[in-house]
Backbone as ProteinMPNN parsed JSONL, in Angstrom:
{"seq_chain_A": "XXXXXXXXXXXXXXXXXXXXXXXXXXXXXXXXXXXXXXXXXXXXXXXXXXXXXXXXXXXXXXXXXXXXXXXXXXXXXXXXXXXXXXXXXXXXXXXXXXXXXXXXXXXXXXXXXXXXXXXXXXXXXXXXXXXXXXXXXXXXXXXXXXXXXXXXXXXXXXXXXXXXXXXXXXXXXXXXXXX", "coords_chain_A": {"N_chain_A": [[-80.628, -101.563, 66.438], [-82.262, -103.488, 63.99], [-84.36, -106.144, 64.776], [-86.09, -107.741, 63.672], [-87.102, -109.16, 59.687], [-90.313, -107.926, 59.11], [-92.387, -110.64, 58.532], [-90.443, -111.771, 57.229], [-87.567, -113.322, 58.365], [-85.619, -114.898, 56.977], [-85.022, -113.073, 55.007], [-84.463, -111.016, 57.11], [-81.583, -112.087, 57.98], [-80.302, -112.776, 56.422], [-79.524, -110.548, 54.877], [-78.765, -108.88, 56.918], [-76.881, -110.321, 58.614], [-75.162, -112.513, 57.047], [-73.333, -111.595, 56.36], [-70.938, -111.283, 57.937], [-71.52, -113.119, 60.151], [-69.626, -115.435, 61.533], [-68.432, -113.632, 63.053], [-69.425, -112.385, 64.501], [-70.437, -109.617, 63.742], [-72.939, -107.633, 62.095], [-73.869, -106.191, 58.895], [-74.747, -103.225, 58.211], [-75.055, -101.53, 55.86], [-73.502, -99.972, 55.185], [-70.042, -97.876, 53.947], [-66.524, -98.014, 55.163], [-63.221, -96.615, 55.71], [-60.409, -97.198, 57.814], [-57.643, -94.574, 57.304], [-54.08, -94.098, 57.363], [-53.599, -92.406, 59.503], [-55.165, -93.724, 61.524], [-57.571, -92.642, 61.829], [-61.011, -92.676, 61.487], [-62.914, -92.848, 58.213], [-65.991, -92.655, 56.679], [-67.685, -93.621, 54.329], [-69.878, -93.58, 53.142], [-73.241, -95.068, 51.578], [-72.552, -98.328, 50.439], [-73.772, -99.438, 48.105], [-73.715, -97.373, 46.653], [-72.587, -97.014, 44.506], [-70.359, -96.079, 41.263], [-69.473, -97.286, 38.196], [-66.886, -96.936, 37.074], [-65.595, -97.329, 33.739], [-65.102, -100.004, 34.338], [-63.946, -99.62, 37.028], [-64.491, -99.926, 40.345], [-66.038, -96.71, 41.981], [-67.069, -94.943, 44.831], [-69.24, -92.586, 45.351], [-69.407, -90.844, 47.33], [-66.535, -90.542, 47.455], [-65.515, -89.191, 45.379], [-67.045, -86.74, 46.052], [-66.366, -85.687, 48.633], [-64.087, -85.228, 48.043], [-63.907, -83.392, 46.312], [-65.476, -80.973, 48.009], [-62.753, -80.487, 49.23], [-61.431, -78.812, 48.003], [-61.284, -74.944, 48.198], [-62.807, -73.565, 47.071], [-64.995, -74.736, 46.706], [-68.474, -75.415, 48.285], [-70.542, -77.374, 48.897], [-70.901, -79.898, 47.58], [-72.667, -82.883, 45.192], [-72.659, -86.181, 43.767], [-73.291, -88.151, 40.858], [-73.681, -91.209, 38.735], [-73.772, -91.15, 35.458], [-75.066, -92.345, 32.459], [-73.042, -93.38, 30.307], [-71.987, -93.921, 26.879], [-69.19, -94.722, 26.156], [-68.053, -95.175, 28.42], [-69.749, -96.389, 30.13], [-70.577, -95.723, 32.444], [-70.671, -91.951, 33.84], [-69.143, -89.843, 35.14], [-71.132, -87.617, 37.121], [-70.597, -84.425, 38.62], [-72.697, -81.749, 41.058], [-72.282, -79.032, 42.113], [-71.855, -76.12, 44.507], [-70.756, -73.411, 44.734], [-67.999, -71.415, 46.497], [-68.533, -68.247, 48.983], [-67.031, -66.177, 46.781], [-66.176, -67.801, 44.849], [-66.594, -67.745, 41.349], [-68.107, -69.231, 38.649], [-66.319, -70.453, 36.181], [-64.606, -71.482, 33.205], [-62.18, -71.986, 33.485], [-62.183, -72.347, 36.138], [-63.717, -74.945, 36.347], [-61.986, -76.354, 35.239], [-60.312, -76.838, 36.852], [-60.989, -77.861, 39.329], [-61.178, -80.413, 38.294], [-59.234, -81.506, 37.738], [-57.893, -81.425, 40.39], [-59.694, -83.478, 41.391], [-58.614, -85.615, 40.006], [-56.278, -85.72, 41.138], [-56.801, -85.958, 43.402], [-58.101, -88.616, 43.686], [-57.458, -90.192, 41.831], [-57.002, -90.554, 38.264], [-58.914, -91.763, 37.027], [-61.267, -90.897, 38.302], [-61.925, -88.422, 37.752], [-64.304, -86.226, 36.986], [-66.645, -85.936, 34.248], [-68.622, -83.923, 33.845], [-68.716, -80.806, 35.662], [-71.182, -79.338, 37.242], [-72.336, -76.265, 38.113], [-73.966, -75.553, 40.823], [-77.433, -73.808, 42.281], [-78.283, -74.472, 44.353], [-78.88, -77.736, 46.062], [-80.997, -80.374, 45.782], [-83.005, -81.762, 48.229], [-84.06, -83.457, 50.907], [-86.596, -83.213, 53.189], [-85.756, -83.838, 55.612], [-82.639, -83.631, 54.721], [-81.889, -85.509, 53.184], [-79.886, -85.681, 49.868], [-81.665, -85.444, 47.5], [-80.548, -87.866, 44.978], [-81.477, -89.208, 43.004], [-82.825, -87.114, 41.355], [-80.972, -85.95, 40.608], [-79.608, -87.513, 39.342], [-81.633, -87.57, 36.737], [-81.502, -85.084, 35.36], [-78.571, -85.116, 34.853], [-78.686, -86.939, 33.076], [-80.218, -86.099, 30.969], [-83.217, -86.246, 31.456], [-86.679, -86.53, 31.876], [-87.614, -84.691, 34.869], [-88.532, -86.443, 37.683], [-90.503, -86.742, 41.008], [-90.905, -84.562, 42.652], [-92.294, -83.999, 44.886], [-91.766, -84.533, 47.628], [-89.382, -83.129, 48.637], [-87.677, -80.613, 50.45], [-87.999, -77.933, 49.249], [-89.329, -77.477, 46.307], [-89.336, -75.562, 44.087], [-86.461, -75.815, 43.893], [-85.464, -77.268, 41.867], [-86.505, -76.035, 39.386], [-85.002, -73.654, 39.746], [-82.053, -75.3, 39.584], [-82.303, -75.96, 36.868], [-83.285, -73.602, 35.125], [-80.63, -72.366, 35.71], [-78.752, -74.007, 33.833], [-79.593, -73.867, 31.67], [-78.214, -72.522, 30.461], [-75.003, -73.721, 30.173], [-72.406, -75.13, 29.743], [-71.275, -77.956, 27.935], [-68.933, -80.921, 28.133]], "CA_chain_A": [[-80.591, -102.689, 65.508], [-83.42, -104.449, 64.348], [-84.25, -107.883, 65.586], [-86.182, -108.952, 62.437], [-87.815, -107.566, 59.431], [-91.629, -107.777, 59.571], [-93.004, -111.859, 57.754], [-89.334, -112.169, 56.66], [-86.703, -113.306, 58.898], [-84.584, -115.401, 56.811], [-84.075, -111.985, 54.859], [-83.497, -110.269, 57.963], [-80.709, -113.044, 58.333], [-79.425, -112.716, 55.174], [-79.223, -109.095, 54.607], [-78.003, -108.211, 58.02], [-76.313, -111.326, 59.55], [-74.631, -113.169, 56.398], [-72.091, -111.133, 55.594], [-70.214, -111.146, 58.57], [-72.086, -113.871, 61.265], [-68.41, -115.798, 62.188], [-67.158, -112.857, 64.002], [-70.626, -111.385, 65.243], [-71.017, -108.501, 63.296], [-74.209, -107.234, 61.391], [-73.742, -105.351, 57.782], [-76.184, -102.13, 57.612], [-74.764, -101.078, 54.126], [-72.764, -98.562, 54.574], [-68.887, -98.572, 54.237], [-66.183, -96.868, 56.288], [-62.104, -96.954, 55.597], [-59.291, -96.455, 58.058], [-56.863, -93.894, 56.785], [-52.774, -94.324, 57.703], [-53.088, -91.826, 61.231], [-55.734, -94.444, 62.116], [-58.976, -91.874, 61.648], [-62.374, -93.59, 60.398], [-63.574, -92.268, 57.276], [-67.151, -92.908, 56.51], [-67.544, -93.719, 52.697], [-71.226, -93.78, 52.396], [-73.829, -96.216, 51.627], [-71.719, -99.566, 49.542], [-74.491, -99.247, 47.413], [-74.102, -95.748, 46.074], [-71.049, -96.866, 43.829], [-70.479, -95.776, 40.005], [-68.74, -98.291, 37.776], [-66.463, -96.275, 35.952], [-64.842, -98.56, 33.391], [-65.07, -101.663, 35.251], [-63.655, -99.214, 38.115], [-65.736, -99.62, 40.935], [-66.104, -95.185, 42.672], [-67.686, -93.947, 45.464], [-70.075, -91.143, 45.117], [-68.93, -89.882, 48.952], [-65.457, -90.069, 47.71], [-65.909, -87.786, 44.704], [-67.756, -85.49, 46.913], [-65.005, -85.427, 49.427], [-62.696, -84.34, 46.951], [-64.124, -82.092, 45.52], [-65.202, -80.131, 48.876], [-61.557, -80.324, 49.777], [-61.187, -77.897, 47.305], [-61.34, -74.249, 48.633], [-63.48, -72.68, 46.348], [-66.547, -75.825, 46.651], [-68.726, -75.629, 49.938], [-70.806, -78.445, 49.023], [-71.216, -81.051, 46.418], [-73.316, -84.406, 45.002], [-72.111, -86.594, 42.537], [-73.815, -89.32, 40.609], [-73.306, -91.576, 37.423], [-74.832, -90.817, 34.059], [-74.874, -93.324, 31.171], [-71.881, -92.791, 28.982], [-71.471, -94.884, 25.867], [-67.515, -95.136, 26.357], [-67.272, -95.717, 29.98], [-70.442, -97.242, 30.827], [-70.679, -94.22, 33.442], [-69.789, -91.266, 33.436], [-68.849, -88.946, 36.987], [-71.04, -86.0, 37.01], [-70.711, -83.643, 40.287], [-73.025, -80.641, 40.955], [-71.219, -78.05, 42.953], [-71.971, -75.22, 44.916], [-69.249, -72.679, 45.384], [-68.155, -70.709, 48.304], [-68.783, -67.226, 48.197], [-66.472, -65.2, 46.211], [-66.318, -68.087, 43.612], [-67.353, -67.752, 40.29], [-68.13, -70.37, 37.654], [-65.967, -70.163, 35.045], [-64.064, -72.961, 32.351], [-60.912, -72.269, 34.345], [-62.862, -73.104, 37.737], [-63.93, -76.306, 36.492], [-60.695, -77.518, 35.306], [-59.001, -76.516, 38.082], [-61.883, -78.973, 40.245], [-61.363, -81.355, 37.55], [-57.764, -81.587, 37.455], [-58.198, -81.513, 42.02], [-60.36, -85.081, 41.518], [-58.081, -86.535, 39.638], [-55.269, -85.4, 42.195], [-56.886, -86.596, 45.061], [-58.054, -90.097, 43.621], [-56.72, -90.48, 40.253], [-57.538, -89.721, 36.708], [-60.127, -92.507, 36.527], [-62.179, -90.774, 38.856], [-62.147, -87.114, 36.998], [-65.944, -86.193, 36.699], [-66.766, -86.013, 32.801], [-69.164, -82.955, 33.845], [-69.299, -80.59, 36.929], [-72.603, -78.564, 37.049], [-72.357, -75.684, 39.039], [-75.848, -75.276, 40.937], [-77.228, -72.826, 43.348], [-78.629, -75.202, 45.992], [-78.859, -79.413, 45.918], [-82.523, -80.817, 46.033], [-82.838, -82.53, 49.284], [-85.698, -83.603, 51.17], [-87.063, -82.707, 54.334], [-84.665, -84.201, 56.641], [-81.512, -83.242, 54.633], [-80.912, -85.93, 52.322], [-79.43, -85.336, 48.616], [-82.286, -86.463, 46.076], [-79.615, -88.317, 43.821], [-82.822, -89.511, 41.554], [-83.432, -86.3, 40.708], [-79.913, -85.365, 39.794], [-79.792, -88.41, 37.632], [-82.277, -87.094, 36.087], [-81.08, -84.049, 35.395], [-77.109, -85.592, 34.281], [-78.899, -87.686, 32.181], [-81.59, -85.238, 30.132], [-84.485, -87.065, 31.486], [-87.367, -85.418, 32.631], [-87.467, -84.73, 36.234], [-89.15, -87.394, 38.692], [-91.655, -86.464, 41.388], [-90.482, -83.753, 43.454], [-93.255, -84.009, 46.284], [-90.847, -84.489, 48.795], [-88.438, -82.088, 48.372], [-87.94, -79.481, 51.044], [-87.922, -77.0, 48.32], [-89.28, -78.342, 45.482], [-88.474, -75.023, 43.427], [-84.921, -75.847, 43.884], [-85.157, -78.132, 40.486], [-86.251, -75.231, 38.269], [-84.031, -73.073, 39.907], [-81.487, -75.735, 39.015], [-83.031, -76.21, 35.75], [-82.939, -72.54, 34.515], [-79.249, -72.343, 35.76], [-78.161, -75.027, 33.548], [-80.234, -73.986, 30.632], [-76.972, -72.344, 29.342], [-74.861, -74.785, 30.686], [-71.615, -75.858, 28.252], [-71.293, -79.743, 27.828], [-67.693, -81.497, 27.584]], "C_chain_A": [[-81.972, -103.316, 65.439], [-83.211, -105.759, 64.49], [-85.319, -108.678, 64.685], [-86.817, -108.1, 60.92], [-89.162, -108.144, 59.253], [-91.971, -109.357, 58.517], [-91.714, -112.314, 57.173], [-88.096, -112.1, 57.419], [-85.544, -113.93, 58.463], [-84.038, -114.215, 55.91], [-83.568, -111.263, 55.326], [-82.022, -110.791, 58.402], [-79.71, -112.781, 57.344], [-78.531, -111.428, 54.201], [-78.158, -108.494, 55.912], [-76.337, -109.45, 58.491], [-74.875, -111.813, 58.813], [-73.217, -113.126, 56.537], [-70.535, -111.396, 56.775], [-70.232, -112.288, 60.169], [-70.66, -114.34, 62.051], [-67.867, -115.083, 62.968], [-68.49, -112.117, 64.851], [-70.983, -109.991, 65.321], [-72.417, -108.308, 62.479], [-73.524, -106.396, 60.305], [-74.853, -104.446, 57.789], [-75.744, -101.911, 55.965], [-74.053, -99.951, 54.057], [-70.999, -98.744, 54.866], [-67.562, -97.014, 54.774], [-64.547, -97.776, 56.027], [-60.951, -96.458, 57.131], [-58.278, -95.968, 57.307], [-55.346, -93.853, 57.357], [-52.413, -93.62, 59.105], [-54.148, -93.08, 61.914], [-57.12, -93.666, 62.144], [-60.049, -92.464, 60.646], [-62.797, -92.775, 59.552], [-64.678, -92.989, 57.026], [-67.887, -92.944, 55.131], [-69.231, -93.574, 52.016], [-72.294, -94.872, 52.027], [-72.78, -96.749, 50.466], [-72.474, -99.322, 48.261], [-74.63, -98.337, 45.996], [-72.677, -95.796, 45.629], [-71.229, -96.521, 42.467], [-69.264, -96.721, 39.292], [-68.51, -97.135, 36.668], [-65.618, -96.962, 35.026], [-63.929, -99.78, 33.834], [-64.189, -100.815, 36.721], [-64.357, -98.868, 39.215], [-65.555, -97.744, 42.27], [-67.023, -95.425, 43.746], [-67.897, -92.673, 45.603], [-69.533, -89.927, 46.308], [-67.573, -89.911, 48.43], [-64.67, -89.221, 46.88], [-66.071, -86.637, 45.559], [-66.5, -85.161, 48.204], [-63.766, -84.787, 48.803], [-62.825, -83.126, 46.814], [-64.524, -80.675, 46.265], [-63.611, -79.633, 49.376], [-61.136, -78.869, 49.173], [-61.67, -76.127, 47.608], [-62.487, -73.413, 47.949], [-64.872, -73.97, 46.424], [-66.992, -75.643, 48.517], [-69.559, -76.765, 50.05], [-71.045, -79.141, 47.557], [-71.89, -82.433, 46.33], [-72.277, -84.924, 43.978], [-72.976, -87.937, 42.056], [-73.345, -89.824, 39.145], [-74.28, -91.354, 36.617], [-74.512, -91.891, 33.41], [-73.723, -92.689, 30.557], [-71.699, -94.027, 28.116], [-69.868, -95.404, 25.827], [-66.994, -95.619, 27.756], [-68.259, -96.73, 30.687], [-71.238, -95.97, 32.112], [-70.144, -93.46, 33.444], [-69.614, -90.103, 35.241], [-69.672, -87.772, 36.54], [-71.712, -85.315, 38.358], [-71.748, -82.204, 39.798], [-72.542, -79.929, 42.062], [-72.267, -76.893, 43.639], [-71.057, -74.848, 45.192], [-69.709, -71.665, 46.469], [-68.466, -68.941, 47.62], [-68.529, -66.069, 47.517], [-66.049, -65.931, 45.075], [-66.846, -67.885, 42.738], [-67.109, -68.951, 39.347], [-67.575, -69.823, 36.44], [-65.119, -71.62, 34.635], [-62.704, -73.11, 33.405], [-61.287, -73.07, 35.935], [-63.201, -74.424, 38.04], [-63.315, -77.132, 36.17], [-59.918, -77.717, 35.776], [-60.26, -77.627, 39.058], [-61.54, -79.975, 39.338], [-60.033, -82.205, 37.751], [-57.52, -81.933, 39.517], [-58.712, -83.124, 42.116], [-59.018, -85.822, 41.471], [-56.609, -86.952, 40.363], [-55.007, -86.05, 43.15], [-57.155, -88.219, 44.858], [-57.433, -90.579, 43.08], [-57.505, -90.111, 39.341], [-58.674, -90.392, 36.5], [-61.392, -92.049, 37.179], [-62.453, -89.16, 38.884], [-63.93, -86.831, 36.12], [-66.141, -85.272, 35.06], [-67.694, -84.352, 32.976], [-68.612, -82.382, 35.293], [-70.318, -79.177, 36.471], [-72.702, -77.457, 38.391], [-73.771, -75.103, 39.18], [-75.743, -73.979, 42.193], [-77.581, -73.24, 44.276], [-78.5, -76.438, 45.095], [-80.196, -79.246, 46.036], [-82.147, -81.744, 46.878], [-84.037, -82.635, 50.345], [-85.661, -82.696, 52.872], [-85.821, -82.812, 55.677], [-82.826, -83.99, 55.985], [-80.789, -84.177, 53.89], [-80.865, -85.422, 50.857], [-80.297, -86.267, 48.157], [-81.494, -86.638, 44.654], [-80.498, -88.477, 42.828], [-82.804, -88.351, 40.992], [-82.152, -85.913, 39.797], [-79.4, -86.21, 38.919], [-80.536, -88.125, 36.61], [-81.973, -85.978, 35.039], [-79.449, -84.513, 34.535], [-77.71, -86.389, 33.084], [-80.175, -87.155, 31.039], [-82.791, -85.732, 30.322], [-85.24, -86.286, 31.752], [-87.586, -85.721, 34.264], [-88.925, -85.35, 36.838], [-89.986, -86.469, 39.274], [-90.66, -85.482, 42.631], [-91.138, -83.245, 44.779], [-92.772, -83.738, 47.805], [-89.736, -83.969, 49.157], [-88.589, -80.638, 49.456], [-88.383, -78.217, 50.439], [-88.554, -77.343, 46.865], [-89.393, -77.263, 43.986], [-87.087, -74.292, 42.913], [-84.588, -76.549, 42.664], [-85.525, -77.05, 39.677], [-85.243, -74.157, 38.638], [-82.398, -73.76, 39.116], [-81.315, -75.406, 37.165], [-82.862, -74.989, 34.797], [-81.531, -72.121, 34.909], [-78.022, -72.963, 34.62], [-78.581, -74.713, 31.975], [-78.706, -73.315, 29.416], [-75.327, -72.949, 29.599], [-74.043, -75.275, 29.6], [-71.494, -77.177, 28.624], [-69.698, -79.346, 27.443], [-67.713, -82.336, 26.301]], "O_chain_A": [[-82.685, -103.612, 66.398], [-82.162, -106.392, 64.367], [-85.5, -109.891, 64.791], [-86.997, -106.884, 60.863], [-88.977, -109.361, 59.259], [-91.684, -109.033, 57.365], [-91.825, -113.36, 56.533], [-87.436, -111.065, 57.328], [-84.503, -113.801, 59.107], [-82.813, -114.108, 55.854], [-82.592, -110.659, 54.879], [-81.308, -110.061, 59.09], [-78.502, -112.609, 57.51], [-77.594, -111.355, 53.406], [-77.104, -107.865, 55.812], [-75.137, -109.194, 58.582], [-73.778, -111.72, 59.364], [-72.32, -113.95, 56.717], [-69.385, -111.628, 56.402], [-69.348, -112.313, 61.025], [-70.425, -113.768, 63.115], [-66.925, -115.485, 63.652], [-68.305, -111.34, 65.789], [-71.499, -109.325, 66.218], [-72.926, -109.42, 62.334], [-72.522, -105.808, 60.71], [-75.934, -104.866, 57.375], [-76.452, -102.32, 55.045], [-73.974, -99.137, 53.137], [-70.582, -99.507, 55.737], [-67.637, -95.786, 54.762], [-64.433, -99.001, 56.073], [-60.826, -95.252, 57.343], [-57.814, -96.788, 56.515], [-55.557, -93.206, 58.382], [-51.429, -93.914, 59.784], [-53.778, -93.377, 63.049], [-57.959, -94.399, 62.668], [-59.971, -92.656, 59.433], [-63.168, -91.718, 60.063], [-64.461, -94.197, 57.13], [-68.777, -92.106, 54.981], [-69.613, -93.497, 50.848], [-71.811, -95.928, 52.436], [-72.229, -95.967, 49.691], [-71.792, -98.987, 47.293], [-75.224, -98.443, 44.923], [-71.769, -95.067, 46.029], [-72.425, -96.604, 42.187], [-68.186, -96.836, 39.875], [-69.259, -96.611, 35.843], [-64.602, -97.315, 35.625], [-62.787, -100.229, 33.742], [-63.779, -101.646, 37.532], [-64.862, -97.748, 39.296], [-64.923, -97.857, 43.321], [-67.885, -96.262, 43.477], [-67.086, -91.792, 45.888], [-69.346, -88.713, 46.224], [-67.011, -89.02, 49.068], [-63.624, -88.649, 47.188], [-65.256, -85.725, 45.694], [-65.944, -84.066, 48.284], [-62.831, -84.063, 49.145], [-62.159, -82.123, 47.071], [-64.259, -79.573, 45.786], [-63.396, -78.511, 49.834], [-60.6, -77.978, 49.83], [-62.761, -75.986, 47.055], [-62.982, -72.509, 48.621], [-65.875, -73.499, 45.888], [-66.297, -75.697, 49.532], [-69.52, -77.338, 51.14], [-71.408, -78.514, 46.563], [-71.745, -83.181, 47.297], [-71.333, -84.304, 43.489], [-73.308, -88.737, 42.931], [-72.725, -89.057, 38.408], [-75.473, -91.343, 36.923], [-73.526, -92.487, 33.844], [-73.621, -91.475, 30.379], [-71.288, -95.075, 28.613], [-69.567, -96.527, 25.425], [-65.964, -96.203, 28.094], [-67.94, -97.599, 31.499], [-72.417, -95.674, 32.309], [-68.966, -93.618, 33.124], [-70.37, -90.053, 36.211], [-69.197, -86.965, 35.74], [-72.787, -85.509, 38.925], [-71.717, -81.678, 38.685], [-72.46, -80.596, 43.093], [-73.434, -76.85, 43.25], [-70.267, -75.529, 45.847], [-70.743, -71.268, 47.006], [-68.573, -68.527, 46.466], [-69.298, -65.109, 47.469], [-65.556, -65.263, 44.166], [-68.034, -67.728, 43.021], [-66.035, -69.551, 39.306], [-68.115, -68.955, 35.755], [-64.971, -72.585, 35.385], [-62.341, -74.146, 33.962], [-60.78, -74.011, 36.545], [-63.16, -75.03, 39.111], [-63.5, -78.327, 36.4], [-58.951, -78.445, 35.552], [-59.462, -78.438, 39.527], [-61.73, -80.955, 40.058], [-59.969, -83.426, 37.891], [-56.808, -82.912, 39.74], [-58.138, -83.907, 42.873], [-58.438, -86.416, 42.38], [-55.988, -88.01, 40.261], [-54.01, -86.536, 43.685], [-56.627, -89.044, 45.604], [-56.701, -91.46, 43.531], [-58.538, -89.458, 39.487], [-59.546, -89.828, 35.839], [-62.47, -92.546, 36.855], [-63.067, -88.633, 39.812], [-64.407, -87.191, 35.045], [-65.773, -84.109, 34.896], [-67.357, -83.539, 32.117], [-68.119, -83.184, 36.086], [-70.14, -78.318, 35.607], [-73.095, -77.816, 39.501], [-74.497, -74.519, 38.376], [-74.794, -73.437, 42.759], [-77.353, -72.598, 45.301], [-78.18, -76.444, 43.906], [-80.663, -78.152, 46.352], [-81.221, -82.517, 46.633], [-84.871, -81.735, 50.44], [-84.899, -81.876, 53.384], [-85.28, -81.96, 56.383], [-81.883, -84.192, 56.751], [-79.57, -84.109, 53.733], [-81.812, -84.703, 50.54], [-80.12, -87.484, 48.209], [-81.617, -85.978, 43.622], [-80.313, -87.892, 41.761], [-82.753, -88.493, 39.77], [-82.209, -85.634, 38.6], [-78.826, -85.867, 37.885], [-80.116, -88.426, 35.493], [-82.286, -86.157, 33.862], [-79.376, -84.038, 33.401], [-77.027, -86.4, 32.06], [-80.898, -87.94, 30.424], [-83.553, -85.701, 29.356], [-84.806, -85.151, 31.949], [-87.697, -86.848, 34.747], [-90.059, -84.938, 36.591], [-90.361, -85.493, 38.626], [-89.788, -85.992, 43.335], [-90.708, -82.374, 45.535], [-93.201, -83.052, 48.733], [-89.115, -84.462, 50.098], [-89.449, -79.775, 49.28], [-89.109, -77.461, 51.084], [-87.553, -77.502, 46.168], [-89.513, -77.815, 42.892], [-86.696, -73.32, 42.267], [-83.407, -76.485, 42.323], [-84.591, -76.941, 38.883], [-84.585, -73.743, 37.684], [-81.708, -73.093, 38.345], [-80.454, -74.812, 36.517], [-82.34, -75.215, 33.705], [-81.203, -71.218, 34.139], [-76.849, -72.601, 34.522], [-77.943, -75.274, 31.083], [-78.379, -73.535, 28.25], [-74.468, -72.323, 28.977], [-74.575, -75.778, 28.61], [-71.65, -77.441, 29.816], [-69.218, -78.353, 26.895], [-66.668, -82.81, 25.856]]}, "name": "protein", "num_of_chains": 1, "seq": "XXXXXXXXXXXXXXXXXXXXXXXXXXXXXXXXXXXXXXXXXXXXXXXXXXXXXXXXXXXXXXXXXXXXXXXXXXXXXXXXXXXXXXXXXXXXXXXXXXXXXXXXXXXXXXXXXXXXXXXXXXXXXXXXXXXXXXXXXXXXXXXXXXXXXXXXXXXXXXXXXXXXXXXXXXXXXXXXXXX"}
């Protein structure tokens, strides 16, 4: 834990302390459910939510889904702009290895979301990739895959363990059907 943050302690107070001071906890930012056997689930940073018509998602609980699913070995998920929802769910996938990407594959994951959370949380795209972009130490560069969900041009890829894992992406996608 830290014990302040560096010329600013009433934000170390306020960020860490606030939320919870009466009982003598600290908030880092990340959020975590018990489930009905009593097993902690670990939801991800609070932060890293998608407002899907006024429905507030977690990105980790997309992605949890959607691994559940026998044929996914790993997955991201982030929000795109959508004019009708405000956001829109779109997962990039990796399948296991005797999957193939096909329309049936992704409405059978599609139709799995909406299973496991509900319908409001049925990802408008899924993008089947051949790796994630992720940095050195193993996290998921979400920026980039916003990028990418959202036709932008792709950010700074410097830090990227791989950092021709985005045209790899990139030429994967180039034929790539839209919903």
């Amino acid at each position: 834990m830290l014990r302040t943050i560096f010329g600013d302690d009433d934000r170390y107070k306020d960020t860490y302390w606030s939320r919870f001071a009466d009982r003598g906890y600290y908030f880092a930012g990340d959020g975590a459910k018990y489930d009905t056997t009593g097993a902690l689930w670990l939801l991800g940073r609070v932060d890293d939510v998608m407002n899907i018509s006024g429905h507030r998602i977690s990105t980790t609980e997309v992605e949890s889904a959607l691994v559940s699913h026998p044929a996914v070995a790993e997955a991201a998920v982030v929000g795109a702009n959508d004019d009708m929802t405000g956001q829109g769910i779109v997962a990039f996938v990796i399948l296991r290895g005797s999957a193939t990407d096909t329309d049936t594959l992704v409405g059978e994951l599609k139709a799995h979301v909406a299973k496991e959370i509900g319908p409001i949380a049925k990802p408008k795209r899924i993008l089947v990739v051949p790796e994630l972009p992720k940095t050195r130490s193993g996290k998921i560069m979400r920026r980039l895959l916003r990028d990418i969900a959202e036709n932008r041009e792709v950010g700074d890829v410097s830090t990227l363990q791989d950092s021709a894992i985005m045209s790899l992406i990139n030429s994967g996608l180039s034929g790539a059907k839209s919903d």
